[in-house]
N, C-alpha and C positions, 0 to 999 in steps of 0.2 A: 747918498742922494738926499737934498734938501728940497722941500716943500711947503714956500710958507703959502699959508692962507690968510687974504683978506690982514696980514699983519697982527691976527689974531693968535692964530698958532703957526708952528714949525712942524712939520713932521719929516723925522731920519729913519732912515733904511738904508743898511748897509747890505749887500750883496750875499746871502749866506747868513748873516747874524740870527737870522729867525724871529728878530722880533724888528717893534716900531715904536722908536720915544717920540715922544708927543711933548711938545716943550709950548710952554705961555711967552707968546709974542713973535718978533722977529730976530732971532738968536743966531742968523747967518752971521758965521766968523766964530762966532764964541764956539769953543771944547768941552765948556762945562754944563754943569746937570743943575745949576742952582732955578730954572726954569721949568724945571721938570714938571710932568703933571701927568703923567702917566706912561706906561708900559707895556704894548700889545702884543701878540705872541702871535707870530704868522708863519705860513708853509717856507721849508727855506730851498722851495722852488723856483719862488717869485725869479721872473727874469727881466722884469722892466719898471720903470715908473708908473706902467698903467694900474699895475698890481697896486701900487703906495696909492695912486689917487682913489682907486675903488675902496680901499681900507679906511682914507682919512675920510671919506665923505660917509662912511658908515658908523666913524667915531663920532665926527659931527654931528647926524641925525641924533645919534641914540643920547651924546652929549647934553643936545637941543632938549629932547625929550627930556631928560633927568631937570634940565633946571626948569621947564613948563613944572613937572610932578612940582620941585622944590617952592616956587613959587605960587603953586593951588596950595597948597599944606601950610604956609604961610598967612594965605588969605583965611584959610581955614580957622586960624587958630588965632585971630584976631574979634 
C-alpha cells in the first residue's frame, strides 16, 4: 500500500509487516530505500488504509512540530 502525500512524502505499508517507511517525495514505482527518512513500528493488525492515513497524518503533525522547534532554536541562536 502506497500513499503519497501532497508529493512530499510516500508512505508504505505492507499488510503484516508491522511497520511503515516513510520515504522523501514521490517514490511510486521505485523498490529502493535510497528516499528513505524514517521507520515506524505499527500494530500488525492494521487491516486497511485507513490505519496507514491515521499513522501518516500523525508523522506529519509531530514532523510539523519538530521543524517549528528546529527553526525557533535557530532564531534563537542568531
Amino acid at each position: 500500500m502506497l500513499r503519497t502525500v501532497g508529493g512530499g512524502y510516500t508512505f508504505r505499508w505492507g499488510r503484516g509487516s508491522g511497520v511503515i517507511t516513510v520515504h522523501r517525495g514521490d517514490v511510486r514505482g521505485s523498490h529502493g530505500d535510497e528516499a528513505l527518512v524514517d521507520t515506524v513500528r505499527v500494530g500488525r493488525d492494521w487491516v486497511d488504509d485507513r490505519d496507514l492515513r491515521v499513522e501518516a497524518r500523525r508523522w506529519l503533525r509531530a514532523e510539523q512540530q519538530a521543524a517549528q522547534s528546529r527553526c525557533a532554536a535557530t532564531e534563537q541562536d542568531r
